[in-house]
N, C-alpha and C positions, 0 to 999 in steps of 0.2 A: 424404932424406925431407923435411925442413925444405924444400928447394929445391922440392919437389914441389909442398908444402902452400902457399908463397909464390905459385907461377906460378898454384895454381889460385884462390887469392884473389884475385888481380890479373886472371883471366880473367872470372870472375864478379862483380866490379865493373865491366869492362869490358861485359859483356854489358849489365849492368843498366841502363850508360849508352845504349846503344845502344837501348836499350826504350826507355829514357825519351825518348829525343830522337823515336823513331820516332812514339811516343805524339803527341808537340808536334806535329811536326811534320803529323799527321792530322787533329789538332783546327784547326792553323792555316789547313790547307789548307780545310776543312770550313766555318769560319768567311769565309774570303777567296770559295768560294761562293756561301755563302749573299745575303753582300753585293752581287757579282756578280749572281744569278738574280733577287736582286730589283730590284736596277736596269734588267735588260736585260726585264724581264716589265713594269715603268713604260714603257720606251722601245716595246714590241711593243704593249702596251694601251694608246699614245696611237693616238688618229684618224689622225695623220699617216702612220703605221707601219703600221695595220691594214690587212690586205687583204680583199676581197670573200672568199673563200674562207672565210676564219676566221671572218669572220659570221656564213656561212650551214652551219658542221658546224653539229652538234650532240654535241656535249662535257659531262665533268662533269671540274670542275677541283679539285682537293683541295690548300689552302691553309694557311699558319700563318705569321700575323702580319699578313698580306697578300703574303705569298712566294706563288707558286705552287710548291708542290711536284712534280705531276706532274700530268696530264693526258688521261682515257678516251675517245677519238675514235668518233664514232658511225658508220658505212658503213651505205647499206642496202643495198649491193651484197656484202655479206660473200658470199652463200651463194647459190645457183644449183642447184635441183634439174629434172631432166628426168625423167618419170615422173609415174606415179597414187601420190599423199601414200596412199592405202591398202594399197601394193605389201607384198608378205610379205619382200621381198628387196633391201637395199639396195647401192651401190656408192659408196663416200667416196673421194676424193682431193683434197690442197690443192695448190692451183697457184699457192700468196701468191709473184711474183714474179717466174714462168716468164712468157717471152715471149709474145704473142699469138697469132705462128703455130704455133708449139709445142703451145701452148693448146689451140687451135680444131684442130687435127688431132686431138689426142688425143682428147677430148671426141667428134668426129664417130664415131673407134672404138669408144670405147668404148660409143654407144650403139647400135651395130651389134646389140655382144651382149644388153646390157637391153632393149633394145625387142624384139626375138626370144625372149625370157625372162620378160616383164613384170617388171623390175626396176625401182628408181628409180636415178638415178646422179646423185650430191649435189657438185656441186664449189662448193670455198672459193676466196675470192680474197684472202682479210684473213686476219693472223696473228689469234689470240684474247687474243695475250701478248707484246709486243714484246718481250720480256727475253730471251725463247728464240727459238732456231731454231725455223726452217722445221720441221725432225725434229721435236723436241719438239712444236711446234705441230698436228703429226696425230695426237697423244693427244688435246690438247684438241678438237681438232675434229671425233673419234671419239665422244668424251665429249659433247660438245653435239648431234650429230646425235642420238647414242639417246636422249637425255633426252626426247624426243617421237613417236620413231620409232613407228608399228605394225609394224616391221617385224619379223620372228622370227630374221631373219641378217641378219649384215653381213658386205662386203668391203672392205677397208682396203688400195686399190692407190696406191703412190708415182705419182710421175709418170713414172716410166721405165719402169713394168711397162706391157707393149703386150698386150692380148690377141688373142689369133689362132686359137684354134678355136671359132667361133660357132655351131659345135653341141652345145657339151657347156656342160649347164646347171649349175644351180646345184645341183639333185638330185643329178645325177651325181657331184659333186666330194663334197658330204657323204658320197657314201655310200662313195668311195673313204677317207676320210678316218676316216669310222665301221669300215670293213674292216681299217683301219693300227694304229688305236691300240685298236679294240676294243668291243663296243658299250656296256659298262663306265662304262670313262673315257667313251665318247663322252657317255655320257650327265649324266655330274658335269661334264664339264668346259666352259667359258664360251667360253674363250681359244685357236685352235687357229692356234700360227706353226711355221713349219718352220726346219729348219739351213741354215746357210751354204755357199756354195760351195766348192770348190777347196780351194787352201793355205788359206783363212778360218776353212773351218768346224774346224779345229783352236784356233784363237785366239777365236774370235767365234760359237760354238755354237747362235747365231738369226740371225737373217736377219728383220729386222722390215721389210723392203718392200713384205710380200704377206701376208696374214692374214684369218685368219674370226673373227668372233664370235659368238657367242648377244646377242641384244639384250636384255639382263634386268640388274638390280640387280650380282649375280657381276662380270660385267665390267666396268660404271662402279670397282667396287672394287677391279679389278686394276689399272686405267689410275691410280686414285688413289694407290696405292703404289708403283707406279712413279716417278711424279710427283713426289712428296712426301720418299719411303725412299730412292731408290737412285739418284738423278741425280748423287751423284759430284762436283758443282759446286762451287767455292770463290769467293775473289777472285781468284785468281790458275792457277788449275786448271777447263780445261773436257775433259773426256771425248771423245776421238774415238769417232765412232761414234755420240757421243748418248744417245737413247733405245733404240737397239738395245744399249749397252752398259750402260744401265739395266736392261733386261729382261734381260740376259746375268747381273750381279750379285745380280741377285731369283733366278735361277736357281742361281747357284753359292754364296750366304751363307745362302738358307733355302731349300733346297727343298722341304722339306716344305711348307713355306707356297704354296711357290708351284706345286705339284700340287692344289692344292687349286682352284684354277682356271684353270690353264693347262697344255697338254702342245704338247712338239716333235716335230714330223713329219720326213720324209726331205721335199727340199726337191722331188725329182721328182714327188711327187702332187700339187701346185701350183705351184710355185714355179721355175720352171726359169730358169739363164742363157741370156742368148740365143745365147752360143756354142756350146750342148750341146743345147738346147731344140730338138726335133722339129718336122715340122709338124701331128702331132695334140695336140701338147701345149697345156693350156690357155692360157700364158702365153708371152711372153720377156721375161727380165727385165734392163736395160741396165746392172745394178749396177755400179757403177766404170770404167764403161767412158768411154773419151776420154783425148785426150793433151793434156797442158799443164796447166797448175793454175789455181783458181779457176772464174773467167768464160770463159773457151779451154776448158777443159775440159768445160763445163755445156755452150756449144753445142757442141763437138765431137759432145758423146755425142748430143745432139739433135738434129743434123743428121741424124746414123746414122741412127736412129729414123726420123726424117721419111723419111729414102731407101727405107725396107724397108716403108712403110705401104704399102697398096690404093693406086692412082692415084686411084682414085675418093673415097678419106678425104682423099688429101692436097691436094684439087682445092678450091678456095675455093667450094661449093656450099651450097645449105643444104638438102640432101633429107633428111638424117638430120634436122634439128630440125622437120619439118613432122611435124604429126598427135603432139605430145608435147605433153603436160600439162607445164606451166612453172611456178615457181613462183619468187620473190625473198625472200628472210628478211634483213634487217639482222642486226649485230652490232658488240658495244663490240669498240674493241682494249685492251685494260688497256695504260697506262702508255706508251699511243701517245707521247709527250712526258713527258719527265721533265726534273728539275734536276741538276746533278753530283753532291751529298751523296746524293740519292734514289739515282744512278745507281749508283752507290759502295758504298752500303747492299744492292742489289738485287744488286750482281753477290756480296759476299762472304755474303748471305743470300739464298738465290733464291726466287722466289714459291712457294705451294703452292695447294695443288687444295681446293675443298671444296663438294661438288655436295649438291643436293638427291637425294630420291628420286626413281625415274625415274617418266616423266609424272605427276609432280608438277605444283602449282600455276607452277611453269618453263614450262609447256608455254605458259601463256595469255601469259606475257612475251617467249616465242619471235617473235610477231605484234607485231614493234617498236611502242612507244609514247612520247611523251614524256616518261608519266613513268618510264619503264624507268633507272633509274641503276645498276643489276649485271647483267651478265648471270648466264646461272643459272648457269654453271659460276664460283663466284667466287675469284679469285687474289689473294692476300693476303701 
């Protein structure tokens, strides 16, 4: 017993050592930063070093001492809508990153079906949040479109959901949708995503590629909890899966809460793989598809994609963007540039969400200005 009580005294002074040096050693590192950021931001902020480029953004730089700590980049290319700004019916997707031809093919499909629909179709080009993914980043950029939208629905399509039957509208698919869950729910509820595929939909119970929403107050406040409650994120733990395993953890730690504005569908009433996917079916969706990992695998699956388009979508023409109302909205990226101690800070603390109410006084700062320094969705 004595031997017991020795080894575990000697183990717990040993731990405490081990904090305390971990401890030193963070503030050391923290400090040899700080030092760093702000020499190398004297060296970046001399004439000699400065380029044309960084003259002409338009930036808000957040300082202390005369450090730069981190840096909100302005684009006025964020955001690209095709469509009437009055449409009842919109179409989101961010493309922060995808190739160009990738791009310009999708976008020519996709406006096959809005313009045959009177839809608007919104695409992003800029993250809203450098701190997060891509994933994550089509919350925020779900949450910024409705802040203004007049629209009554949204559709929330990745960039690998292809659509393919350009006769079934937007009517149609609600009313399938209101048939599934009931006209009940249909009518409480904000949020509508369906299940996962295959072996998935056992482990991964949504499927956040493909989704509808109600454009009202409801929804901004599910994507904020999401956001905020269940990303799962540490300094040293990021979540596969993302945002879809946010939504997954809202679903499995409070469901009550999270019936409250959101329910899951069978994935076949929207949502199909494109290896199971019909051809009357709304969609095909390329989720995981591609061999090789990373960047091999992004165009693998895009390539696919590309091969199974119309000749006529995949052809470099511009018939689909004639006779379309166009429209450009700028937008900040938060934290587009940061220092190491900030960056350090942000991964073991992740940003959060905190939106005005929807078309709110947001709406007039949406119509970028100079003096716009937050956008409305602000990450903190």
């Amino acid at each position: 017993m004595s031997l017991n009580v020795k080894w575990l005294r000697s183990a717990c002074r040993g731990r405490r050592r081990i904090r305390q040096c971990t401890i030193c050693a963070c503030v050391l590192a923290s400090l040899v930063a700080v030092v760093t950021s702000y020499a190398s931001s004297r060296v970046r902020n001399s004439p000699l070093f400065r380029t044309k480029d960084e003259e002409e953004e338009r930036s808000v730089q957040r300082r202390l001492f005369g450090v730069e700590l981190y840096r909100d980049v302005w684009f006025d290319d964020a955001r690209v809508c095709y469509g009437a700004s009055n449409s009842s019916f919109d179409v989101y997707t961010l493309f922060a990153g995808l190739d160009e031809k990738y791009r310009d093919a999708i976008v020519r499909n996709t406006l096959r079906w809005t313009r045959r629909h009177e839809a608007r179709f919104c695409v992003w080009h800029r993250k809203l949040d450098a701190t997060r993914t891509g994933s994550w980043n089509k919350i925020a950029m779900i949450v910024e479109s409705m802040m203004c939208s007049k629209a009554t629905w949204a559709l929330s399509l990745d960039a690998d959901a292809v659509l393919q039957n350009m006769d079934l509208g937007p009517s149609e698919i609600l009313s399938r949708i209101e048939a599934s869950v009931g006209s009940d729910t249909f009518a409480s509820r904000s949020v509508f995503l369906s299940d996962d595929f295959g072996k998935n939909a056992k482990t991964n119970k949504i499927n956040a590629g493909v989704f509808f929403v109600r454009v009202n107050q409801q929804s901004v406040e599910y994507f904020e909890k999401v956001w905020n409650e269940y990303h799962g994120m540490s300094l040293f733990y990021r979540p596969p899966r993302e945002e879809q395993a946010a939504m997954r953890q809202f679903h499995e730690l409070d469901v009550v809460d999270f019936e409250k504005y959101a329910v899951v569908l069978p994935h076949r009433i929207f949502n199909n793989h494109h290896k199971t996917a019909k051809p009357d079916d709304f969609l095909r969706h390329y989720a995981g598809h591609g061999s090789g990992r990373g960047e091999k695998k992004s165009r693998n699956k895009y390539d696919s994609l590309l091969a199974e388009l119309p000749r006529d979508v995949s052809a470099s023409d511009t018939e689909y963007y004639t006779d379309v109302e166009k429209s450009t909205c700028g937008a900040y990226t938060r934290f587009a540039r940061v220092s190491f101690p900030v960056k350090i800070l942000l991964a073991a603390i992740p940003t959060r969400m905190r939106t005005a109410g929807l078309r709110s006084s947001s709406c007039d700062r949406a119509n970028a200005d100079d003096d716009r320094s937050t956008p409305s969705i602000e990450l903190f």
